[in-house]
Steps between C-alpha positions, in 0.01 A plus 500: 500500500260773677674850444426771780458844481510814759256769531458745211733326239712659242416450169800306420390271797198403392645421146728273696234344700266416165802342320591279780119429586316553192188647698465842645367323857649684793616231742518719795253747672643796640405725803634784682368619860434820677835452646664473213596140567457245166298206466533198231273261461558169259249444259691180361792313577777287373781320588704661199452857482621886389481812656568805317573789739667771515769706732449827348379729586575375896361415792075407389677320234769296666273374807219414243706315262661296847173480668372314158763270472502441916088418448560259201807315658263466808207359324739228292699655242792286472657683210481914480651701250560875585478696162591894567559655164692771636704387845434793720838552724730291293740812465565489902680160454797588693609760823675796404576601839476307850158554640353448141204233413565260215104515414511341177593193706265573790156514253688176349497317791179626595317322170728238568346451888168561433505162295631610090731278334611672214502867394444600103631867366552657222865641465592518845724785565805274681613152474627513838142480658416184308869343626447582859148423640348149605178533226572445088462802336461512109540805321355504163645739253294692241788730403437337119140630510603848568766471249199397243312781573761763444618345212154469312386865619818682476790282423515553124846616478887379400680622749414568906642408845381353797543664783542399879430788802736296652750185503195305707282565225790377224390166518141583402641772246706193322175241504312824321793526289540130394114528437524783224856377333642839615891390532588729834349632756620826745466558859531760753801504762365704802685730744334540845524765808584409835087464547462299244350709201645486171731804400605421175491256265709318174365337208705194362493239232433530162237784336303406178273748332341788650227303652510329892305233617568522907377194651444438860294252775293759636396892502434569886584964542650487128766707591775276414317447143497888454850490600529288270335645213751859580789260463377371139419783367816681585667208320336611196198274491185707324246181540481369885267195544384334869466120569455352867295214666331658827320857466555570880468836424497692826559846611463719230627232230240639231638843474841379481442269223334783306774716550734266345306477217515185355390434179359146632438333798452107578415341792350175598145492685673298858333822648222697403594790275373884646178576285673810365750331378329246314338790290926634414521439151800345494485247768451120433405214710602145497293249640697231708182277623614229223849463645413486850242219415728306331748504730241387778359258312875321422565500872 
């Protein structure tokens, strides 16, 4: 299987690219013109074939990964497999309000028409995306690893709880859970204005210990985490710890992380951690090239 790349891949993509290849060879020759407009050229081809791309950040990123996947299906690919790491736009996956988009089906669709069969993720932040488009998506989660991490750096202790922002994030909260043997887990019960922002908030289930573990898909602004963190502490926790998948991290998410002051931070490497971050001392990264190979190799 011939494993394709876009321009200027992440670290975590070109770990992907060697396990699945076993050579460094890029497969594809990228150009961009004066105009802007991109260019691919095929330096090999086969009928069986992977593109790793990527829908975030946007626009570059979305056409390119498309415009790959259009060029291979048109030059006899008969079998493409779409792995994004992160799935940009998978939180619009339903209209709020009439007049909305539902992108997260749109950019679905999209792979889908410009000739992918199957999609592969890592913890994909709804099921109901994978149940209603006309392409397989696999979501590949690497919750466990994260749970690893925290427990080998930090996780030394009887008695904690595991934390959800939110009763989406409970499910992921409970696989964290399950992971550690921690009997219970907690989660937050929001209260919203008439716009939408959260007012207030209730904590509920069971507390153990003065530590928290809050567990979550993804970090995009952080203020929900922070929110988060306020709520915990005035519960009585004294030792707050961060676990989540995606480091979206937009907006002025470093400062409010800091602020919270966590006494660690894990994250898995989906996207590319801020350089300033990486130097925090108490931030770890898990590597998830090893699942995502494994699941493309089974399918």
């Amino acid at each position: 299987m011939c494993t394709y790349l876009l321009p200027d891949p992440t670290p975590l993509e070109k770990r992907l690219a060697k396990i699945l290849m076993s050579h460094d060879r890029r497969l594809a020759e990228w150009r961009q013109f004066s105009s802007g407009e991109w260019f691919v050229r095929l330096k090999e081809m086969s009928v069986k074939v992977t593109v790793i791309g990527r829908y975030h950040p946007p626009a570059d990123n979305f056409f390119q990964t498309n415009l790959l996947i259009d060029t291979l299906r048109r030059n006899g690919a008969r079998q493409i497999k779409l792995i994004l790491p992160y799935f940009g736009y998978a939180r619009q996956d339903r209209a709020l309000a009439s007049g909305d988009p539902v992108s997260a089906d749109f950019v679905t669709r999209a792979a889908a028409a410009a000739g992918a069969d199957s999609i592969l993720t890592a913890n994909l932040h709804t099921k109901r995306l994978a149940d209603t488009t006309p392409i397989l998506i696999e979501s590949v989660c690497v919750l466990s690893a994260l749970a690893r991490a925290w427990r080998d750096k930090w996780g030394q202790r009887s008695e904690f709880t595991v934390l959800a922002p939110d009763r989406g994030a409970a499910e992921s909260a409970e696989k964290i859970a399950q992971e550690l043997g921690c009997p219970d887990t907690m989660w937050i019960e929001k209260c919203r204005d008439r716009v939408g922002q959260v007012v207030s908030g209730r904590l509920f289930g069971r507390r153990h210990g003065d530590t928290c573990l809050i567990v979550d898909d993804m970090v995009d602004t952080g203020a929900t985490i922070v929110q988060t963190a306020q709520l915990a502490r005035e519960a009585g926790f004294r030792h707050l710890y961060l676990c989540a998948v995606h480091a979206v991290l937009s907006n002025g998410a470093l400062a409010r992380l800091r602020s919270a002051r966590f006494d660690g931070i894990v994250f898995s490497d989906t996207l590319p951690l801020r350089k300033s971050m990486r130097r925090w001392p108490n931030v770890a990264v898990v590597e998830t090239a090893s699942f995502l190979a494994a699941a493309a190799k089974r399918g």
